[in-house]
Legacy VTK file of the C-alpha trace (Angstrom):
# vtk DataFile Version 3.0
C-alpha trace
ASCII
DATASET POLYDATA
POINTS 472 float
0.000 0.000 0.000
3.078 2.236 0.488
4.146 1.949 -2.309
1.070 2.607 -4.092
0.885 6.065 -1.997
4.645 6.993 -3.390
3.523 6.388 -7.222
0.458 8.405 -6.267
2.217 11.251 -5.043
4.857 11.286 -7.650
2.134 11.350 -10.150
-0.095 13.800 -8.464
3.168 16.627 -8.108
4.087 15.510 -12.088
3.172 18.635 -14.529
0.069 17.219 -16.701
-1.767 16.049 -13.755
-5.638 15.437 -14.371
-8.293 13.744 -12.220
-7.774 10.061 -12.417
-10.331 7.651 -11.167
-9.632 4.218 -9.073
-10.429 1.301 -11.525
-13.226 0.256 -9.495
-15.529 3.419 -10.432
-16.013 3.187 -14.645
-18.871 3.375 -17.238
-21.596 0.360 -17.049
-21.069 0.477 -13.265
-23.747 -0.081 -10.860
-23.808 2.069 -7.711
-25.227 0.380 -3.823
-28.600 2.056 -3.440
-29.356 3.431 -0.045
-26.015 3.716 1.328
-23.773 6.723 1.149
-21.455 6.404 -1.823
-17.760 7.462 -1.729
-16.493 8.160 -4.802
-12.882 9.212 -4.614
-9.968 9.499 -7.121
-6.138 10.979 -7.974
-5.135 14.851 -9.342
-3.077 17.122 -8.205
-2.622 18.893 -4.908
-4.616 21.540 -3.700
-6.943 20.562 -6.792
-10.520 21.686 -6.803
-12.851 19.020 -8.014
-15.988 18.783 -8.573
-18.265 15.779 -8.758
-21.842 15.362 -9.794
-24.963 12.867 -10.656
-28.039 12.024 -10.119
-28.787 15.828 -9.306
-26.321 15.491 -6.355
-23.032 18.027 -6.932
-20.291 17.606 -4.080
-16.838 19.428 -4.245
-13.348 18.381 -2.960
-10.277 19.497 -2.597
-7.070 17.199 -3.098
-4.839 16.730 -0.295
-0.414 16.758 -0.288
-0.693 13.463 -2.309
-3.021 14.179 -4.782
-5.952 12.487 -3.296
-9.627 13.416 -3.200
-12.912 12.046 -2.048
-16.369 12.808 -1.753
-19.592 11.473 -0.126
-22.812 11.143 -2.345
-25.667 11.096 -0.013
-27.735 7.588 -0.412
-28.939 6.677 -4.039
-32.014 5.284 -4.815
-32.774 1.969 -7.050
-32.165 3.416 -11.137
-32.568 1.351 -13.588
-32.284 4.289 -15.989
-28.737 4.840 -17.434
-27.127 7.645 -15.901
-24.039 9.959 -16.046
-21.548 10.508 -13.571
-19.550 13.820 -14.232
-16.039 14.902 -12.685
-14.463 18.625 -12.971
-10.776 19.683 -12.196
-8.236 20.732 -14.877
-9.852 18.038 -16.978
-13.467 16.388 -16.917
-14.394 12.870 -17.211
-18.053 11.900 -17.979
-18.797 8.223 -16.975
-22.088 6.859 -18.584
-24.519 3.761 -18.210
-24.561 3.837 -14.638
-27.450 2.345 -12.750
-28.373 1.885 -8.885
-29.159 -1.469 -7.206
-27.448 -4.123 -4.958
-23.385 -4.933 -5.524
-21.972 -8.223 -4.252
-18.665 -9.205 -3.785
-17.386 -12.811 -4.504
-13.944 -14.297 -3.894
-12.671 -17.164 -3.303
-10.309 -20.074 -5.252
-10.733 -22.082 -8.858
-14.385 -22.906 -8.010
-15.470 -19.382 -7.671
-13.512 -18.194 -10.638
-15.038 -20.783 -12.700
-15.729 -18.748 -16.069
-18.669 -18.717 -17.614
-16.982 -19.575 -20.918
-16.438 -23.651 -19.519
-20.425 -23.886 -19.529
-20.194 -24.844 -23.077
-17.275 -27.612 -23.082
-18.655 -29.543 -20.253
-20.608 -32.914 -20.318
-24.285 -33.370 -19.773
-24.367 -33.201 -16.082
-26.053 -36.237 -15.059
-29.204 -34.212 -12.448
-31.076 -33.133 -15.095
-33.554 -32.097 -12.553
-31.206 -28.834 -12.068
-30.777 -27.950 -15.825
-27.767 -27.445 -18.309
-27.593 -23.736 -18.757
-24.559 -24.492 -21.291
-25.807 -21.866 -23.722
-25.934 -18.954 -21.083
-23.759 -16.487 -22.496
-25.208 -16.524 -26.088
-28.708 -16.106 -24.143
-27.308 -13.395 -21.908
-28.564 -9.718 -22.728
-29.904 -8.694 -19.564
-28.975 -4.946 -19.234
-29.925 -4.815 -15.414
-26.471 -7.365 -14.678
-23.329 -5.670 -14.492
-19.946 -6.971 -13.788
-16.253 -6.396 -12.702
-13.511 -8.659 -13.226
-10.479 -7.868 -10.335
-7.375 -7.500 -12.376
-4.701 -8.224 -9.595
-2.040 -6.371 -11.436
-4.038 -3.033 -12.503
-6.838 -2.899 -10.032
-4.562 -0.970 -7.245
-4.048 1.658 -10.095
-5.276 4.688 -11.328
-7.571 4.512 -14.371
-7.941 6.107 -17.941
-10.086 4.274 -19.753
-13.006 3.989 -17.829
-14.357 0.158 -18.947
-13.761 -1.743 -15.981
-17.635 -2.725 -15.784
-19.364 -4.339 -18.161
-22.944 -5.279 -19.617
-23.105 -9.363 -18.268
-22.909 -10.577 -22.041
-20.029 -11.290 -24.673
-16.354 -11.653 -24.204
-16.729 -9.821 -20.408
-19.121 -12.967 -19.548
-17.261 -15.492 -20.929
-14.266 -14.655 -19.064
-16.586 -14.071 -15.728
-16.851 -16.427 -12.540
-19.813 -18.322 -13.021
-21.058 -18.318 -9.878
-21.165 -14.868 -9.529
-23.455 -14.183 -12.550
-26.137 -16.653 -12.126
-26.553 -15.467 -8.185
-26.935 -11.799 -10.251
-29.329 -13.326 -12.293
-31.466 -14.640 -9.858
-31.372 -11.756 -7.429
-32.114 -9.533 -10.296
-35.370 -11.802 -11.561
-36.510 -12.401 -7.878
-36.025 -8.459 -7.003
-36.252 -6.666 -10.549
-33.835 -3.935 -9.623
-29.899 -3.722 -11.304
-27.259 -5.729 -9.706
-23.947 -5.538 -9.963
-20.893 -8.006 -9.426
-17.286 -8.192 -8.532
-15.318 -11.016 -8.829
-12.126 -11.359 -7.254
-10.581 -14.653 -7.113
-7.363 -16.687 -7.834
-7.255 -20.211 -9.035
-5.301 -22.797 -6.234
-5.240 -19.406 -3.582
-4.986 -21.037 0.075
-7.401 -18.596 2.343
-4.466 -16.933 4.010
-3.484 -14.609 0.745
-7.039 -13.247 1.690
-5.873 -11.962 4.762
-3.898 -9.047 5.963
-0.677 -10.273 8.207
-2.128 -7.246 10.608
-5.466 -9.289 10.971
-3.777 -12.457 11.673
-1.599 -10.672 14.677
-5.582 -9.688 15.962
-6.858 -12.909 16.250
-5.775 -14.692 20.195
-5.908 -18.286 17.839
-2.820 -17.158 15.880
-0.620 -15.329 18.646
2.766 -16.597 18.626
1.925 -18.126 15.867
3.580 -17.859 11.919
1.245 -18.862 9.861
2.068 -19.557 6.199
0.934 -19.216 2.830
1.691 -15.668 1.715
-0.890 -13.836 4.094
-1.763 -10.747 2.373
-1.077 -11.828 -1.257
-3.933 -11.263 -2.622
-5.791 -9.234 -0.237
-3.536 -6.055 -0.626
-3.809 -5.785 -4.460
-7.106 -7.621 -4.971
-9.761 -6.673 -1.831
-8.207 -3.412 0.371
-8.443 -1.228 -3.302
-12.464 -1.672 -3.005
-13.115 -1.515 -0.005
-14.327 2.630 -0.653
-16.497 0.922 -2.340
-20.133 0.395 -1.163
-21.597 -3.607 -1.703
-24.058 -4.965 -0.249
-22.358 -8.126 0.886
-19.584 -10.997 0.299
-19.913 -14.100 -1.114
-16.734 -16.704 -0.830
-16.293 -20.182 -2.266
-12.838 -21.524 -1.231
-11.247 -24.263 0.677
-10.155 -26.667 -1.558
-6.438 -25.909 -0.842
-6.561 -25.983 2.648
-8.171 -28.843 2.848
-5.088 -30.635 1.447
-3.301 -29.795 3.756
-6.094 -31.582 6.573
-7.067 -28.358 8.274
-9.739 -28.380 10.643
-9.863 -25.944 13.931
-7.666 -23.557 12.182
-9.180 -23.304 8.894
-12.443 -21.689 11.316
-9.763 -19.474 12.990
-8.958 -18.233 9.372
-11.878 -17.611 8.119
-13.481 -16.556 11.179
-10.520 -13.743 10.477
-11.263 -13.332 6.995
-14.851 -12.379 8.019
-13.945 -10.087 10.969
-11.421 -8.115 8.475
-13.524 -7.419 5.484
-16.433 -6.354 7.748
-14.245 -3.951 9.213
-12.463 -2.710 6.173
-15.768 -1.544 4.977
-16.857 -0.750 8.099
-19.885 -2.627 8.009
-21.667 -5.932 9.603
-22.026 -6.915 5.679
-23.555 -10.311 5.022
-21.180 -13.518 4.406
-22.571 -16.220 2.506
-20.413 -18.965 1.259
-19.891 -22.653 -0.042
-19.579 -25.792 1.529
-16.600 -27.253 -0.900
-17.748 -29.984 -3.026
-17.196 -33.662 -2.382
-14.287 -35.296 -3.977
-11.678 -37.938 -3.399
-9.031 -36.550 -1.214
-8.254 -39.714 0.323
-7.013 -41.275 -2.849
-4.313 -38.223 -3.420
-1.278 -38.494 -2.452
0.498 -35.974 -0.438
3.762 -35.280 1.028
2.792 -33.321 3.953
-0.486 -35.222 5.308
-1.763 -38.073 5.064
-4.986 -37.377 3.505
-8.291 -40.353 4.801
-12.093 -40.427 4.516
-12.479 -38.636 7.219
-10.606 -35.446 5.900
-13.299 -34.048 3.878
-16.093 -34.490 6.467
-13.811 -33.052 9.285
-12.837 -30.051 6.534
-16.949 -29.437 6.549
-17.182 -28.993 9.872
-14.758 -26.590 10.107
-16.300 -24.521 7.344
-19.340 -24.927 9.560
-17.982 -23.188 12.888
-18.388 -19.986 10.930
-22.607 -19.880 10.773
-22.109 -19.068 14.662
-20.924 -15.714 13.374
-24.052 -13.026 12.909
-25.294 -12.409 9.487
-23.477 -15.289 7.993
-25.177 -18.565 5.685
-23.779 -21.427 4.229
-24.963 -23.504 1.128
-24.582 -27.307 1.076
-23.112 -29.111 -2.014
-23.091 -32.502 -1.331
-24.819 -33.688 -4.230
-24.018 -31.106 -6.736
-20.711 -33.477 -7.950
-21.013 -36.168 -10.490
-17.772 -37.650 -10.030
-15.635 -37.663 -7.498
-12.279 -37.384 -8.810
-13.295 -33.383 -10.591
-12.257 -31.089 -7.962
-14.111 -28.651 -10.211
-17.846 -30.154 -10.752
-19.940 -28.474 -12.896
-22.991 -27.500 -11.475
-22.087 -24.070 -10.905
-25.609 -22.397 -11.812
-26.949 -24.256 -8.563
-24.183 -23.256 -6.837
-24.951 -19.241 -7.912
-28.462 -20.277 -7.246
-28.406 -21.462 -3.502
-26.546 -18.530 -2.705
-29.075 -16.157 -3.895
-31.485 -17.979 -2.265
-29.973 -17.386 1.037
-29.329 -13.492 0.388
-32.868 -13.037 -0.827
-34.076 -14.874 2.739
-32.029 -13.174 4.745
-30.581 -9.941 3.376
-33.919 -8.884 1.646
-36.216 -10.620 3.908
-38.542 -12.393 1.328
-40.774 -15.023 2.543
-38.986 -17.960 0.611
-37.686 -21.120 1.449
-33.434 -20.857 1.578
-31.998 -23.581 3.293
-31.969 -27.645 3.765
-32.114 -28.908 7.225
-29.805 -26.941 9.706
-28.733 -30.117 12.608
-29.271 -28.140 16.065
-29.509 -30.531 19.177
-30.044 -34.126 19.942
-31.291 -36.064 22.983
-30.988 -39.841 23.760
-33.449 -42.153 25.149
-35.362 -45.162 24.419
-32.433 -46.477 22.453
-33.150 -44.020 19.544
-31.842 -40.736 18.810
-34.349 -37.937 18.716
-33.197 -34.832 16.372
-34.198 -31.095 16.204
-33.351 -29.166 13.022
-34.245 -25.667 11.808
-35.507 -25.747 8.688
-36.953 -28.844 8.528
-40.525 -29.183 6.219
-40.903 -32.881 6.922
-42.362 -35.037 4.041
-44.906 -37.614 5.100
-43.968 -41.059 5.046
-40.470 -40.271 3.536
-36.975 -42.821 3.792
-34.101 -40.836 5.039
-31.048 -42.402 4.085
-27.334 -41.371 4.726
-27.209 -41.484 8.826
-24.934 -43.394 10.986
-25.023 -44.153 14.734
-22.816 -45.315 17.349
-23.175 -46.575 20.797
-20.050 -45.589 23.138
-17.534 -47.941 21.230
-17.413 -45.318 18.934
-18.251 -48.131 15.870
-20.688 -46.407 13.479
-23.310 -48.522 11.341
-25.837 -47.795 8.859
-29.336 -46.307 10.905
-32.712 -46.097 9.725
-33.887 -42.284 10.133
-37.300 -41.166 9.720
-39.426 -37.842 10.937
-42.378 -37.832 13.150
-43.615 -34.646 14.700
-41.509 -32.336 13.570
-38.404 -34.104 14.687
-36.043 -36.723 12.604
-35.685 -40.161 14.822
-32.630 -42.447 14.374
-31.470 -45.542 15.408
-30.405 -48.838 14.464
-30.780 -52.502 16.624
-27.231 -53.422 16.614
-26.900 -49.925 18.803
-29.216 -50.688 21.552
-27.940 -47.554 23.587
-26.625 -44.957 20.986
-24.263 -42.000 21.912
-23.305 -40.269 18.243
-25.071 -39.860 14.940
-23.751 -38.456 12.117
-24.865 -37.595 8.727
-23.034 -37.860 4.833
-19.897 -38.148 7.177
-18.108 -39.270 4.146
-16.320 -38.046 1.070
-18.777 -39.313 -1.439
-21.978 -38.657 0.042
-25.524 -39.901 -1.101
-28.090 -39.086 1.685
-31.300 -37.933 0.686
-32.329 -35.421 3.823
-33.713 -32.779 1.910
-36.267 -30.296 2.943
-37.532 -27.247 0.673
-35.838 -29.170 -2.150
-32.856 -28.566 -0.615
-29.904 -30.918 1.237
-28.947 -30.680 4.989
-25.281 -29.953 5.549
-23.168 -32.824 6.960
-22.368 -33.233 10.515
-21.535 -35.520 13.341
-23.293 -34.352 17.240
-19.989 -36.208 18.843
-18.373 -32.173 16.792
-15.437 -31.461 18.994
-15.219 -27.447 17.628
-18.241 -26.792 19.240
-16.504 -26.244 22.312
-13.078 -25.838 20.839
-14.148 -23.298 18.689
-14.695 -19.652 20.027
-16.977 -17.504 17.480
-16.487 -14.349 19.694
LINES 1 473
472 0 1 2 3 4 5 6 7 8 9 10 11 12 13 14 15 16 17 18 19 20 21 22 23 24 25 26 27 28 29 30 31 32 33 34 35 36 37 38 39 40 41 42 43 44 45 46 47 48 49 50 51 52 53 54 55 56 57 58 59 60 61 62 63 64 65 66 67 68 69 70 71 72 73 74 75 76 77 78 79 80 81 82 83 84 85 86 87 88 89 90 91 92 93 94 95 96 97 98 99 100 101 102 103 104 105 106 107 108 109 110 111 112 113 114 115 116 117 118 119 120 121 122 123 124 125 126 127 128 129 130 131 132 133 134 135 136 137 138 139 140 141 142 143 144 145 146 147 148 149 150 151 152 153 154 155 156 157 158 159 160 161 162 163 164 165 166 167 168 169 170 171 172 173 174 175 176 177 178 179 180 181 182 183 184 185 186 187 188 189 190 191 192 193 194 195 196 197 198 199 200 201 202 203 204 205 206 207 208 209 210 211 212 213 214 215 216 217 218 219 220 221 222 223 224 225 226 227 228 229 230 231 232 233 234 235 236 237 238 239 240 241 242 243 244 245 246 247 248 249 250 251 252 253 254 255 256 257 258 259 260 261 262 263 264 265 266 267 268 269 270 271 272 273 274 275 276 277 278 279 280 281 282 283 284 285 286 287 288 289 290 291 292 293 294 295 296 297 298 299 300 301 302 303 304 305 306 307 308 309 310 311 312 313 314 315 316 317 318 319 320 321 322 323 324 325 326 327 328 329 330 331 332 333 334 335 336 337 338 339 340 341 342 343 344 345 346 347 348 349 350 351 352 353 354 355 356 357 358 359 360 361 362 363 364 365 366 367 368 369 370 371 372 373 374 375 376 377 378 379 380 381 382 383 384 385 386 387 388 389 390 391 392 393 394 395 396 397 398 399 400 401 402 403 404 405 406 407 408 409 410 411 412 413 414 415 416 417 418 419 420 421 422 423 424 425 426 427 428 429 430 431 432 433 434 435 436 437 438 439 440 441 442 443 444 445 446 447 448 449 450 451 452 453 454 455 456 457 458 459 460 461 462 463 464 465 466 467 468 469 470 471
């Protein structure tokens, strides 16, 4: 970031200095309605500018270094095309801007999964959740809008103006997939434009996401070094937007941590991730993200774990510990992967989907169904196991599969599940005094506990983070 501030400075004090914008604010961008809006830039010092839309005119002056901000009071939903003007010794005039909700998304390969693969994939094998493969060529929704992070450019000032697009063409194709079809279901569900930025990196471990100075914050991590590059990818690729208002984050990622058998301190991590970007925008924003597909980790070999069954279920559970954070959600994946050696499954409009479902249930309070079966508490007697969820729209007469239960041996076997009154019952006769159940505890899952068309989450009740574990 120093060094940013230096080339800043040196530019600002050069002769031909002119108002430069961030990358972040362009043409074709969509603006968070009903929040202030900062809209900042570069010129020189002791420059008057002078910035107006939407019948709003605000004035700065730059400081020593050349920079200048401004605060629009809160917008409210456009889906008109309108112009952004800026005055100083030069004037810019950005166009096609509209006002509605702006999401974040970041994450690893998954969640920069470009829209352009759709096409080159086989026919996925759930044809119950469609094959969208000819999505771009459909695309010409004018109310989607999207920004693809450039790590090398975004922490620099800007010319050209074009760093938001129209969701269609070449600036779809190369576009996380994920991304766009939660945009496209937000913006059918709540008519109003939505914008999208994706920053991600293909292989990134979480810890790139993270400033070192966040790490040093968090009591898990004292006297601690913890490795993968912390702050790789969160200095050039997240701190440069965070002037910039959204709505919320959304983050699929895991995949390379999970290699490495992580448990209790991926949670720590992304407990961290959450607490930083929250308060580098300065607000409780809401975090939805992705349970990480299954896939075959025991069979791969590895020179710094040894990788079992059980490392993938235990991975889950550690994504898990993070729902006991406010304003947080968490989709479940476990049967959106039609073979278990792709560590990148298609499926990635269900993916987008799920995740909008959430934000539309909880961020904009519609009246919809949004999640599977949530596990909350259990109680043992009369040699069965007796189950609360939230969530849970039980269908008569209906064969759960997937469960296990153990008595206090610890030896798991096949149960028979089933839901009476508004509670799922468990149990099995070669455990005549259970003490554990758990659910699609397994790297290839193929339970059936569904409820609003949706699947529970996997989970054991013998979970040893939920005491080791502190959300606060």
């Amino acid at each position: 970031m120093m060094t940013l501030l230096i080339f800043l400075s040196l530019f600002a004090t050069s002769a031909n200095a002119k108002i430069l914008l961030p990358q972040i604010l362009s043409s074709n961008m969509v603006l968070q309605r009903d929040k202030p809006i900062n809209i900042w830039g570069f010129a020189s010092p002791d420059e008057k500018v002078e910035v107006a839309f939407a019948g709003q005119t605000k004035q700065a002056i730059t400081d020593k270094n050349g920079n200048w901000s401004v605060l629009l009071s809160p917008l409210k939903t456009s889906a008109q095309p309108q112009k952004m003007t800026f005055l100083g010794t030069n004037k810019i005039e950005l166009t096609n801007i509209l006002v509605g909700e702006v999401w974040l998304c970041s994450g690893q390969s998954n969640m920069e999964y470009q829209m352009r693969k759709l096409a080159k994939i086989p026919k996925p094998k759930n044809e119950k959740l469609g094959f969208p493969s000819d999505e771009v060529e459909k695309a010409n929704n004018q109310q989607i809008r999207i920004f693809l992070v450039n790590r090398k450019q975004l922490a620099k000032p800007d010319s050209v103006h074009k760093s938001w697009a129209v969701a269609e063409d070449s600036a779809l194709r190369a576009f996380s997939a994920v991304g766009y079809f939660f945009a496209k279901e937000i913006q059918e569900k709540l008519g109003i434009p939505v914008g999208m930025i994706s920053s991600a990196v293909s292989g990134s471990a979480i810890e790139p996401w993270i400033s070192p100075e966040a790490f040093a914050q968090e009591a898990y991590f004292k006297n601690q070094k913890v490795g993968n590059d912390p702050g790789k990818f969160y200095t050039p690729m997240i701190e440069p937007l965070t002037k910039f208002k959204v709505r919320g984050f959304l983050w699929y990622q895991g995949e390379t941590n999970c290699f490495l058998n992580e448990t209790i301190s991926y949670s720590y991590k992304l407990k961290t991730l959450v607490n930083l970007w929250r308060k580098a925008w300065g607000e409780q924003l809401p975090f939805y993200y992705v349970q990480i597909a299954p896939y075959d980790y025991s069979k791969q070999k590895s020179d710094k774990v040894v990788l079992t069954q059980d490392t993938e279920p235990n991975f889950w559970e550690a994504q898990q510990q993070i729902l006991r954070l406010p304003n947080t959600g968490m989709i479940a994946t476990s049967d959106l992967n039609d073979n278990g050696a792709d560590l990148h499954p298609t499926y990635k409009w269900e993916v987008g989907r799920r995740l909008a479902l959430l934000a539309l249930g909880k961020t904009y309070n519609q009246k919809i169904d949004f999640s599977g079966p949530l596990y909350k508490t259990v109680a043992f007697k009369n040699n069965m196991a007796i189950m609360n969820f939230d969530y849970l729209k039980p269908i008569a007469g209906s064969t759960i599969t997937g469960f296990t239960i153990a008595g206090s041996d610890g030896r798991f076997v096949v149960a028979k599940a089933n839901i009476k009154e508004g509670k799922v019952i468990v149990s099995s006769k070669e455990i005549p005094n259970p003490k554990a159940v758990r659910y699609n505890w397994t790297e290839n899952p193929s339970g059936n506990f569904y409820s609003n068309g949706l699947p529970a989450l996997p989970f054991r009740t013998d979970n040893p983070l939920t005491s080791q574990f502190k959300a606060n």
